[in-house]
DRENBAKE-900111 format. One line per 2 residues: their letters; for each residue x, y negated, z negated of C-alpha. Coordinates in steps of 0.2 Angstrom, whole numbers, plus 5000, padded with zeros to 4 digits. Layout:
// DRENBAKE-900111
a) X:Y:Z | ...
// end
This chain:
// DRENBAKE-900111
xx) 5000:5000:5000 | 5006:4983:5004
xx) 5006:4971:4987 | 4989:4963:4993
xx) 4981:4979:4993 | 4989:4983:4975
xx) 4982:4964:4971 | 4966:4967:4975
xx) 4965:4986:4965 | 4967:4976:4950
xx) 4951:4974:4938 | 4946:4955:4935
xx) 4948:4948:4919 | 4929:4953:4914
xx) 4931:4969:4919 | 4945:4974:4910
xx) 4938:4967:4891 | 4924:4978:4896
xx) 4933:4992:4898 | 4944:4990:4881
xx) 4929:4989:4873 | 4924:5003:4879
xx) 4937:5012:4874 | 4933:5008:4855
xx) 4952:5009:4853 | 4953:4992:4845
xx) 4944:4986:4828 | 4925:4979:4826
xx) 4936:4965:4818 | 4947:4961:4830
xx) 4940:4942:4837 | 4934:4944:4854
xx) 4946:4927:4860 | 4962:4937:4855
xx) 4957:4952:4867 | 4951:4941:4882
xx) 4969:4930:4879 | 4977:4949:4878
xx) 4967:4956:4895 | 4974:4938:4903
xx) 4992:4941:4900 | 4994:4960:4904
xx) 4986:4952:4920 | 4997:4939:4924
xx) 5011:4950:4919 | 5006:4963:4932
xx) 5003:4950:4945 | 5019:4944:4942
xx) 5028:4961:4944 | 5020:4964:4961
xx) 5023:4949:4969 | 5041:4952:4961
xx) 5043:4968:4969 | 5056:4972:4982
xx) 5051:4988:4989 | 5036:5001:4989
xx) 5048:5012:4978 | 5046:4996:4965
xx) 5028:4994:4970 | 5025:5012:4965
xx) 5031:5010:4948 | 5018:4997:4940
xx) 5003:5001:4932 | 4985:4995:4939
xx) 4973:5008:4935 | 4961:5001:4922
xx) 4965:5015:4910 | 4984:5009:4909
xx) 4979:4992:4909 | 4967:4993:4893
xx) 4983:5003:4885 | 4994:4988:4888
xx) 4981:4975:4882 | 4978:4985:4866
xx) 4997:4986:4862 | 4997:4967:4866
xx) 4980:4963:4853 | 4991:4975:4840
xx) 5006:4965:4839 | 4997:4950:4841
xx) 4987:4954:4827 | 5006:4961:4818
xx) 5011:4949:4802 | 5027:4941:4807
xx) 5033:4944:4787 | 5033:4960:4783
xx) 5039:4973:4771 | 5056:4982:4774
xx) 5067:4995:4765 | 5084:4987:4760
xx) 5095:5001:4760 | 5111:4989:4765
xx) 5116:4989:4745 | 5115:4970:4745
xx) 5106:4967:4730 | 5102:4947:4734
xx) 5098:4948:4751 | 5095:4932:4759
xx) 5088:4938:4775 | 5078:4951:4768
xx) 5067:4938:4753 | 5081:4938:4740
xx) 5078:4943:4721 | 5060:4957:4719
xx) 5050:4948:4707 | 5046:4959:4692
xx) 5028:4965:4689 | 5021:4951:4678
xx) 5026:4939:4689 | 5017:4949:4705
xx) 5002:4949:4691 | 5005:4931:4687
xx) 5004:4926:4708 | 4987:4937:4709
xx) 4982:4925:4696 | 4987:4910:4702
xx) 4982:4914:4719 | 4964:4919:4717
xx) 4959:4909:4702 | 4956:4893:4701
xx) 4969:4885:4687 | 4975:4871:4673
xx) 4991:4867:4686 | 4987:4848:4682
xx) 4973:4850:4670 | 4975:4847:4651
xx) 4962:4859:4644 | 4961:4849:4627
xx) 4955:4834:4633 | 4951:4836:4651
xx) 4962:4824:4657 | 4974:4824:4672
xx) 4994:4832:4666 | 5008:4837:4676
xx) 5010:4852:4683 | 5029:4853:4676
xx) 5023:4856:4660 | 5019:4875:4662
xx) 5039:4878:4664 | 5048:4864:4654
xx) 5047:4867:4637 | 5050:4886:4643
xx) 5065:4883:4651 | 5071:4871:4634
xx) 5065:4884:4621 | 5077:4897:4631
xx) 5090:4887:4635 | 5091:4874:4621
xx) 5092:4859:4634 | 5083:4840:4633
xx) 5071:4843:4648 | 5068:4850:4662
xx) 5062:4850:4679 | 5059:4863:4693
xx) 5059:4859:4712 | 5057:4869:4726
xx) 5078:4875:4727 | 5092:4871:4720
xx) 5099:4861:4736 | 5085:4849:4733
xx) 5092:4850:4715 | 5105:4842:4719
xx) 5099:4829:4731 | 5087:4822:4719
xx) 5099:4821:4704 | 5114:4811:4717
xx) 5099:4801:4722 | 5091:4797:4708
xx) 5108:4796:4698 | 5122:4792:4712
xx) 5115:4783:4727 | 5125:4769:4735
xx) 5139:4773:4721 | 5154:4785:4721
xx) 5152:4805:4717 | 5170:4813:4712
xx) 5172:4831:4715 | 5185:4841:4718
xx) 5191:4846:4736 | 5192:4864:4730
xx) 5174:4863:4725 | 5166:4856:4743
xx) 5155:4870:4748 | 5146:4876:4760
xx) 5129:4887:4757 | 5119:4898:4769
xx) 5113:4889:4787 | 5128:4879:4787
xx) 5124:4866:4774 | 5137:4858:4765
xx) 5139:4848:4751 | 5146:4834:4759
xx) 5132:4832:4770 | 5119:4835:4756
xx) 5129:4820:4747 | 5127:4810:4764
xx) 5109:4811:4764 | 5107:4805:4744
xx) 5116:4790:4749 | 5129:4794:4737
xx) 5148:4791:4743 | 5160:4806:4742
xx) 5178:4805:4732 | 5187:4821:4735
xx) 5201:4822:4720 | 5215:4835:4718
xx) 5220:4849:4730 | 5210:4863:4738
xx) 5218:4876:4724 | 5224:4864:4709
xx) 5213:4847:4704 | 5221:4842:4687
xx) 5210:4831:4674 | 5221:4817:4680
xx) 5216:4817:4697 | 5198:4812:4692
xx) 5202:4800:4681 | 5213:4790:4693
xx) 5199:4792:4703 | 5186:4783:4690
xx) 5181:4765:4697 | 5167:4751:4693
xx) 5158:4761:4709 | 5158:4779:4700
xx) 5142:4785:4695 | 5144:4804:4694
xx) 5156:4819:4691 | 5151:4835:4701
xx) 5157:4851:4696 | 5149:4864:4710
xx) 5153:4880:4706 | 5159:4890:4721
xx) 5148:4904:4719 | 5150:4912:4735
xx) 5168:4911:4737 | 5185:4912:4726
xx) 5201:4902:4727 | 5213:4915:4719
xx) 5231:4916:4714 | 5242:4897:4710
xx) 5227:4887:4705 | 5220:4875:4690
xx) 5206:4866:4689 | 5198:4857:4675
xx) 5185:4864:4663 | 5167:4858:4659
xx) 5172:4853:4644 | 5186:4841:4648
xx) 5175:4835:4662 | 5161:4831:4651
xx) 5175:4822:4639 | 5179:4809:4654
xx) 5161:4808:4659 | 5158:4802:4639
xx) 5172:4789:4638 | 5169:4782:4654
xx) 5146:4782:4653 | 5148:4793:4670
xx) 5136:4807:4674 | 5142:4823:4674
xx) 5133:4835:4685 | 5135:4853:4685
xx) 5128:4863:4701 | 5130:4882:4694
xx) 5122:4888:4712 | 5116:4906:4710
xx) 5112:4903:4690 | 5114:4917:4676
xx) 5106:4918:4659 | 5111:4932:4650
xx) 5131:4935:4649 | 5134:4950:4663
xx) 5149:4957:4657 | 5139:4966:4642
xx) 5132:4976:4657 | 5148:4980:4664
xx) 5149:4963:4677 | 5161:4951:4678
xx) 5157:4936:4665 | 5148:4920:4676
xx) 5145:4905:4669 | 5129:4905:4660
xx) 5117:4892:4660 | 5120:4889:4641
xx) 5138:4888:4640 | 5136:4872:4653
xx) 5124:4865:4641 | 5136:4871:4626
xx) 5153:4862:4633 | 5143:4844:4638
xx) 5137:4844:4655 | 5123:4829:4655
xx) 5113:4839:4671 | 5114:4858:4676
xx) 5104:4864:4692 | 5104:4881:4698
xx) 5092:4893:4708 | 5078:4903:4703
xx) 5080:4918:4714 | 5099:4923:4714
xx) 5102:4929:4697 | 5089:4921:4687
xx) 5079:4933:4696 | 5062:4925:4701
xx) 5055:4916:4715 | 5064:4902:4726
xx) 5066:4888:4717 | 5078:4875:4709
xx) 5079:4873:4690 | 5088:4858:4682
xx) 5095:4857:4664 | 5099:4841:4653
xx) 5098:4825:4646 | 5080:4819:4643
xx) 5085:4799:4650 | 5091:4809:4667
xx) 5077:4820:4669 | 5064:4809:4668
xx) 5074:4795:4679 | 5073:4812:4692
xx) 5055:4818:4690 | 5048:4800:4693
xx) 5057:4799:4707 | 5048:4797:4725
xx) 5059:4811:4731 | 5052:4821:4715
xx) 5035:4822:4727 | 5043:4828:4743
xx) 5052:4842:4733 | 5039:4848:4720
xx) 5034:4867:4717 | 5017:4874:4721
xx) 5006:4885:4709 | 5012:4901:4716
xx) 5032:4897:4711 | 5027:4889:4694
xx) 5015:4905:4690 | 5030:4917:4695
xx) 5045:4909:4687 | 5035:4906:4670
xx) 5030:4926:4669 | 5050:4927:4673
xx) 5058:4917:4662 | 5048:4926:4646
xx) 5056:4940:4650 | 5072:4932:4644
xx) 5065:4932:4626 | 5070:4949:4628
xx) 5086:4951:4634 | 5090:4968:4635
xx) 5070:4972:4643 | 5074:4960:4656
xx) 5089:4967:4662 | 5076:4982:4665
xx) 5062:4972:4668 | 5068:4960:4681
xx) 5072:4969:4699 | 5088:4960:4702
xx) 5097:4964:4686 | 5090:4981:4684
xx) 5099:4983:4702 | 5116:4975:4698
xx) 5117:4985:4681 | 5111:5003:4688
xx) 5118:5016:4685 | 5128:5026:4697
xx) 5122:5041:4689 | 5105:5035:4695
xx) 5111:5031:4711 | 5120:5050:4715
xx) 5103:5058:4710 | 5093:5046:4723
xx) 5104:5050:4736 | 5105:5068:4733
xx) 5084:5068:4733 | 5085:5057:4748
xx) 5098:5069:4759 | 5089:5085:4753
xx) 5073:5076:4761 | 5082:5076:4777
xx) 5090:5093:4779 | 5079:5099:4790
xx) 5079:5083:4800 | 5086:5087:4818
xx) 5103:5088:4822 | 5106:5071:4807
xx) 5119:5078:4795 | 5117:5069:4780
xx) 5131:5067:4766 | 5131:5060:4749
xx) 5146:5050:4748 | 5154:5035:4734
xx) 5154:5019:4741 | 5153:5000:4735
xx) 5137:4989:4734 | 5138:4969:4735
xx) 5128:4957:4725 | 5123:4944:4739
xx) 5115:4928:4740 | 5133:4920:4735
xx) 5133:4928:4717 | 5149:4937:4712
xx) 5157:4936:4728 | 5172:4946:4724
xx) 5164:4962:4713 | 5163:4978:4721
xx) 5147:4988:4713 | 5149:5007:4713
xx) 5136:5014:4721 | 5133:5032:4729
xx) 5125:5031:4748 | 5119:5043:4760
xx) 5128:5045:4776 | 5120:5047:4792
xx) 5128:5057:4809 | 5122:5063:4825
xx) 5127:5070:4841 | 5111:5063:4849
xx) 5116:5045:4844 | 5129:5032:4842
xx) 5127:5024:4823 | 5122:5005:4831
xx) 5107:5018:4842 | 5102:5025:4826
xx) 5101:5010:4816 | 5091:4999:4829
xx) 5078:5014:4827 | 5078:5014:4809
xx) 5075:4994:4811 | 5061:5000:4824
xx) 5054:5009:4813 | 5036:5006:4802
xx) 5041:4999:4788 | 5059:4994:4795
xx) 5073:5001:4787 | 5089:4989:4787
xx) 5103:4998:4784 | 5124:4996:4788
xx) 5135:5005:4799 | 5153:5010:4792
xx) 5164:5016:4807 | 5154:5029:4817
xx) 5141:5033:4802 | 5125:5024:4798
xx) 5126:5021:4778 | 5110:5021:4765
xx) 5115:5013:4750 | 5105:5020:4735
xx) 5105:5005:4724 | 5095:4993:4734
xx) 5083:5006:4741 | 5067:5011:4727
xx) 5063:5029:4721 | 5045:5027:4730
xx) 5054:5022:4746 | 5066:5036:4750
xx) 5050:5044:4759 | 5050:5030:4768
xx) 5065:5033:4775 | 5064:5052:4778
xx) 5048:5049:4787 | 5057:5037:4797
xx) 5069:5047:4801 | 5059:5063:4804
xx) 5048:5053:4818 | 5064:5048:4827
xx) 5071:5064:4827 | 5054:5069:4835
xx) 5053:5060:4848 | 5068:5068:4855
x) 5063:5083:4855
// end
């Protein structure tokens, strides 16, 4: 047939909804407008093709027969009707994620969201008197009863912590920080550009590996406003190095009436060396040794939902939260309702190290992790030709928090002689839920601690269809 002919085979636009719903393939609830804008483009899409076509060979190969055609408007109304966020099993072994959602939140704070999300609520209601309040009252004596600071204000991450406080506190006046201390965080933003955008002028003092006490004091003019301390949570200057501590910081800041600002990134509560971690500054200890404002986030180590806490002075905090940028940065209901049901469980230490996803993942226990991976490669033994073997390997923390630890861990690892490891992965990332997983020379790797115990079906089932469909 010459590609007029295969033109005029092809149903009308009419025709081919009828014939989809016909087929009672598709959903009573799928809206009628999505499967007419479906039927559209499988027909443009054909269209296209034929007139593309170079040959009869090529004109042989595309599908016009109504049957075909419903098949591919179908496909087209399903991944239309797809979520774009979805759930995925995180067997990489990087605990804080930030492509895959960061922290889990624990189970009171998914109850707490429920709540906040289908109830109406007191975010800015006082229930004594019925009067107008601020929604930052639910987290800000919270956060002072745990951490023993002023005041407190939550924003919506700790990137926008630190814009408000240098512009609230440093705009149009110098900022000294040291040059080993000028970060870059994820999506290439730096804090140097962040600096720009309060309005605050950068002074870089010292060296990359060694900035003495000295060397911000000689820095110290009628412009400064601020000291910045930004702890370089997602990297480490190691070997000949020096740098001044909180402490003697916060004893310049004093003598001169200068700010000292403390941006702890990733943010830790309880100390993680009793759990076997390398210590991290905690969120008390900047308080402790004088810093006048910490800001950290709220889904690193802290463990709850995106957000960005800061600590400190009562004169400061206020100054920032009647800010105009305060508006532009606030948090809605549903970060609020998480991070309060988070932050109780740091009452309790030692439960919240269980209780809270992030630190029961960094502190698990290899053991744990040996016997989910044995579990898991027993599921697949009859899986194919996929040879599966429980080997040690090293998990990371992620999300810029202890940069330079290696977690034990024990992982299952995947070979085939049907597929190369990047083939294999792409259809474990193909798969429903995705899997994401990493690849270590010619072996696709599983790493136990990231991966749940009700999830390891999910893999097996994953990788049970793929080896399926080669059969």
């Amino acid at each position: 047939m010459e590609k007029k002919e295969y033109l005029r085979s092809l149903s009308s636009v009419n025709d081919l909804i009828q014939a989809v719903y016909r087929s009672r393939k598709l959903g009573g609830g799928v809206p009628r407008e999505l499967v007419t804008e479906a039927s559209r483009v499988v027909l443009e899409g054909v269209r296209g093709a034929i007139l593309a076509a170079r040959d009869e060979m090529s004109l042989d190969g595309i599908k016009t027969d109504t049957d075909e055609l419903v098949t591919l408007v179908e496909k087209e109304v399903e991944e239309r009707m797809q979520h774009s966020l979805r759930r995925v099993v995180n067997a990489t072994g990087v605990v804080i994620h930030t492509n895959l959602g960061r922290s889990l939140l624990s189970e009171a704070a998914l109850d707490a969201l429920t709540m906040a999300g289908t109830y109406y609520n007191n975010l800015e209601f006082l229930l004594e008197d019925g009067t107008r309040g601020s929604r930052q009252v639910h987290l800000n004596k919270l956060l002072c009863d745990l951490t023993g600071a002023e005041a407190a204000l939550v924003v919506n991450n700790n990137a926008a912590a630190v814009l408000l406080a240098l512009t609230a506190h440093a705009s149009g006046r110098d900022v000294i920080v040291s040059r080993g201390q000028l970060i870059e965080i994820g999506g290439s933003f730096r804090l140097p550009e962040v600096m720009a955008q309060s309005g605050a002028r950068l002074v870089e003092v010292g060296t990359t590996n060694k900035t003495y006490l000295e060397d911000y004091r000689r820095a110290i003019t009628s412009e400064t406003a601020m000291i910045m301390r930004a702890h370089p949570s997602n990297y480490r200057i190691m070997g000949f190095t020096s740098e001044a501590s909180i402490r003697e910081l916060a004893g310049l800041a004093r003598e001169f009436e200068l700010v000292l600002l403390d941006d702890l990134g990733s943010g830790v509560y309880i100390d993680l060396s009793e759990h076997g971690l390398p210590y991290e500054p905690t969120i008390m200890r900047s308080l402790e040794e004088g810093s006048d404002l910490v800001c950290f986030s709220g889904d690193k180590l802290l463990g709850g939902p995106q957000g960005g806490v800061i600590l400190g002075r009562s004169d400061l905090v206020e100054a920032m939260a009647r800010h105009p940028l305060a508006r532009a940065v606030r948090v809605d209901k549903l970060t609020i309702a998480a991070m309060e049901a988070t932050l109780h469980h740091y009452f309790d230490p030692e439960r919240a190290a269980v209780e809270i996803p992030t630190l029961a993942m960094l502190t698990a226990d290899p053991e744990t992790l040996r016997k989910r991976a044995r579990g898991l490669a027993k599921k697949l033994a009859a899986c194919g030709d996929l040879e599966a073997e429980v080997i040690e390997d090293v998990s990371r923390a992620g999300g810029g928090a202890l940069p330079m630890e290696s977690l034990p861990t024990w992982t299952v690892a995947l070979t085939s002689p049907s597929y190369k490891a990047n083939h294999l992965e792409e259809r474990l990332r193909a798969a429903d839920p995705p899997v994401v997983c990493r690849i270590s020379g010619d072996r696709v790797i599983l790493d136990m601690r990231t991966v749940r115990d009700d999830e390891t079906g999910l893999i097996a089932a994953a990788l049970e269809s793929i080896a399926a469909s080669e059969d």
